[in-house]
C-alpha positions in Angstrom: 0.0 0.0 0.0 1.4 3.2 -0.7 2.1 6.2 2.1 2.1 9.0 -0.1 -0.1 11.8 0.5 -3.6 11.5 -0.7 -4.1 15.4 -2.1 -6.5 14.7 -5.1 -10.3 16.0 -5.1 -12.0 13.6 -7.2 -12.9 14.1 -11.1 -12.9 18.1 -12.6 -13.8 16.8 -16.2 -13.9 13.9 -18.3 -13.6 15.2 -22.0 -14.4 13.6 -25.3 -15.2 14.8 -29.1 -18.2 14.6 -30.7 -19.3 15.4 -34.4 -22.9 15.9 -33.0 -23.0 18.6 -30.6 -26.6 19.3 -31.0 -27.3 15.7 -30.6 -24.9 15.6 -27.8 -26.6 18.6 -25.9 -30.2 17.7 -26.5 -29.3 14.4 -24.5 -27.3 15.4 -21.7 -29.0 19.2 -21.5 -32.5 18.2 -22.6 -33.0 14.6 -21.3 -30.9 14.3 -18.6 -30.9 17.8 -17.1 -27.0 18.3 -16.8 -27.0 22.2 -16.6 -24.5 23.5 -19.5 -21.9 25.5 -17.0 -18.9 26.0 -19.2 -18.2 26.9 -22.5 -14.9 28.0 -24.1 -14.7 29.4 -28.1 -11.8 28.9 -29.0 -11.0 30.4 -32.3 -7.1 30.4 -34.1 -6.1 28.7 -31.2 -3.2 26.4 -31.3 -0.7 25.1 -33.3 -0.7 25.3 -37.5 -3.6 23.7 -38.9 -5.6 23.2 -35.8 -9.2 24.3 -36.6 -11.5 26.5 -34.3 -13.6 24.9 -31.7 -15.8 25.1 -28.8 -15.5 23.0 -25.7 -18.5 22.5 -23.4 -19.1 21.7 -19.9 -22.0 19.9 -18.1 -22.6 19.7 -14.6 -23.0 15.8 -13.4 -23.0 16.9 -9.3 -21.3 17.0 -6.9 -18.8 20.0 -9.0 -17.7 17.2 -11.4 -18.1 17.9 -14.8 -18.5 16.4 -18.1 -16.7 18.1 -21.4 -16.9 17.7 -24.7 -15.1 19.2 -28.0 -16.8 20.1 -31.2 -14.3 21.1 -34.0 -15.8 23.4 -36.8 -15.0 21.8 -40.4 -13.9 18.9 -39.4 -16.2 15.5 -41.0 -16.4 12.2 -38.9 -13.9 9.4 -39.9 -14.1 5.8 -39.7 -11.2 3.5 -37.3 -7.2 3.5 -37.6 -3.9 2.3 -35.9 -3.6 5.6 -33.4 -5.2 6.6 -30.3 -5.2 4.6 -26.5 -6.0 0.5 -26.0 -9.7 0.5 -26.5 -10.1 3.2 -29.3 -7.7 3.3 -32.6 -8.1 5.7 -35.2 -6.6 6.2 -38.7 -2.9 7.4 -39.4 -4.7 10.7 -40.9 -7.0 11.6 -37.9 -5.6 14.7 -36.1 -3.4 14.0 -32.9 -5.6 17.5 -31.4 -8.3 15.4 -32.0 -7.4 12.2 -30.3 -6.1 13.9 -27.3 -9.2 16.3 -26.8 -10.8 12.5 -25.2 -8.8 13.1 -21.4 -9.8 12.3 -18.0 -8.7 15.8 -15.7 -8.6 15.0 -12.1 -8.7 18.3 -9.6 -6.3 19.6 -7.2 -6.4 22.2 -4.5 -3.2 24.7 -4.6 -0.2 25.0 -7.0 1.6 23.2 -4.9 -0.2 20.0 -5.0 0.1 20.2 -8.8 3.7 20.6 -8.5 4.1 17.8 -6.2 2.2 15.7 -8.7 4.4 16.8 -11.3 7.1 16.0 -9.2 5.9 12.5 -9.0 4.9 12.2 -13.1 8.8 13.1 -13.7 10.2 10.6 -11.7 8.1 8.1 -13.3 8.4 6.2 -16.7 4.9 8.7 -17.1 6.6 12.3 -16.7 4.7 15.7 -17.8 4.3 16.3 -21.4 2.7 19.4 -20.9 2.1 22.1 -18.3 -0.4 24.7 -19.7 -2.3 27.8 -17.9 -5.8 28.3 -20.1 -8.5 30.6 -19.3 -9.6 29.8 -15.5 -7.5 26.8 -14.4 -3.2 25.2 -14.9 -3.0 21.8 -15.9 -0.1 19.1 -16.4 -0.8 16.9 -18.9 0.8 13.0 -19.7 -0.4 9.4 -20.9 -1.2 6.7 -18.7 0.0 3.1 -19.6 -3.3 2.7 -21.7 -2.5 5.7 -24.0 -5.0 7.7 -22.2 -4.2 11.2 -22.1 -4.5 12.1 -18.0 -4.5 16.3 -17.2 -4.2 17.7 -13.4 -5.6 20.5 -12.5 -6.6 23.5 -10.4 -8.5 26.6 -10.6 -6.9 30.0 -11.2 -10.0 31.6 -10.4 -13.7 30.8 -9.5 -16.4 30.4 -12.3 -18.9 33.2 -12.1 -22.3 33.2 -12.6 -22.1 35.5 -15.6 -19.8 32.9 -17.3 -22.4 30.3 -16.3 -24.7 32.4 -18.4 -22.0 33.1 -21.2 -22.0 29.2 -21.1 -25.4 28.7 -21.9 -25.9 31.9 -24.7 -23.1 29.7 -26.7 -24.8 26.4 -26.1 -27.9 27.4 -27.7 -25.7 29.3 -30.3 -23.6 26.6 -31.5 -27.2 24.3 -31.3 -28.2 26.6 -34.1 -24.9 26.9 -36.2 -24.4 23.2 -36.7 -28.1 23.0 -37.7 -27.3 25.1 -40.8 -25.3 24.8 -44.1 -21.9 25.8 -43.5 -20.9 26.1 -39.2 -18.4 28.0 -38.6 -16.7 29.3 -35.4 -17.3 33.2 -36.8 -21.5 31.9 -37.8 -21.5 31.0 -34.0 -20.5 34.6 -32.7 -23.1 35.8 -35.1 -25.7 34.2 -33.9 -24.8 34.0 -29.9 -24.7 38.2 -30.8 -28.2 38.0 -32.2 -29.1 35.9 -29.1 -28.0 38.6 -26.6 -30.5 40.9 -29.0 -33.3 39.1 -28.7 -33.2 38.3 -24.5 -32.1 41.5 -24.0 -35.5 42.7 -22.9 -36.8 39.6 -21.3 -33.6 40.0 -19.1 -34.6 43.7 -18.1 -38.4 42.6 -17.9 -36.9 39.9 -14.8 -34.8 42.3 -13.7 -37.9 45.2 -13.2 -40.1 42.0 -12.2 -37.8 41.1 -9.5 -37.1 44.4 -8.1 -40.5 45.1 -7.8 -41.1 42.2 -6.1 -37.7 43.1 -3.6 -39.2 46.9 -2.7 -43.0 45.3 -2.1 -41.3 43.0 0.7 -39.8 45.8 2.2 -41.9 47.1 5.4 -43.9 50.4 4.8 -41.7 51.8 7.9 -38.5 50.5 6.3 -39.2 52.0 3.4 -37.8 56.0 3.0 
């Protein structure tokens, strides 16, 4: 049994890809009622030839999370030589695309990541990468399966507002890949026009529920 320090906090995200994000939101949004609660766009990101994409988030309790990757342009392939033990793909199939399916496990404080990088590079295993990306730093290697493993912790809390963000995207993106020609610059378009058109039901609950906060208020509390 080993004495090392037990530091990790259970599962941040499992991440996969998918070449049908509506399909994929319907049944985990829609059916299952895993609130969207993440979303990043990530547009000329990466190295030469990587496309634009959007990676989503679902909340599955208990702050776990579960991610996917939809990559604008790219059409679905059949099975191949590369990728981990239980899933090959073909020699042509890009390696972004292979690694975006990753298990991330969370950590506390930067200095439980380092000590897990500390014990990755003293291992047959060490880090491949170590990478800070919009709200969290991650170290990244392969397991002995070929899965890619990330470890993580949180720069910053989430907001509420990015919770929102998340979820204007969402139905964006629904909308994009519904049409002729997706695109990660259609998407912005539309999640715009989206802002637009809840604009005013936002302000309606807004006026609704301060209404409702001042008639609560005591007559003598009031000035």
């Amino acid at each position: 049994m080993s004495e090392l320090p037990h530091r990790v906090r259970g599962v941040d995200h499992v991440a996969y890809p998918t070449f049908d994000p509506a399909g994929t939101v319907r049944f985990y949004r829609d059916v299952l009622g895993f609130p969207v609660v993440h979303s990043i766009c990530a547009a000329g990101w990466g190295p030469e030839r990587h496309p634009d994409f959007i990676h989503f988030f679902f909340d599955i309790g208990n702050g776990d999370r579960l991610a996917f990757f939809y990559y604008f342009g790219l059409e679905p392939f059949g099975g191949g030589p590369q990728g981990d033990a239980y899933s090959r793909f073909a020699e042509d199939v890009p390696v972004y695309f292979i690694r975006s399916r990753h298990l991330a496990i969370h950590v506390d404080s930067e200095e439980d990541l380092l000590e897990y990088r500390r014990r990755l590079d003293g291992s047959e295993w060490p880090v491949e990468m170590q990478i800070q990306h919009e709200t969290i730093e991650s170290i990244y290697t392969h397991d002995p399966n070929g899965y890619m493993i990330e470890i993580t912790r949180a720069l910053r809390p989430v907001t509420p507002q990015e919770d929102l963000d998340a979820a204007l995207t969402i139905d964006a993106l629904v909308d994009v890949v519904s049409g002729p020609d997706p695109s990660m610059a259609a998407l912005l378009t539309r999640k715009a026009e989206l802002i637009v058109e809840r604009a005013a039901a936002w302000e309606e609950q807004h006026a609704a529920r301060a209404t409702a906060e001042q008639a609560s208020v005591p007559e003598v509390a009031r000035p």
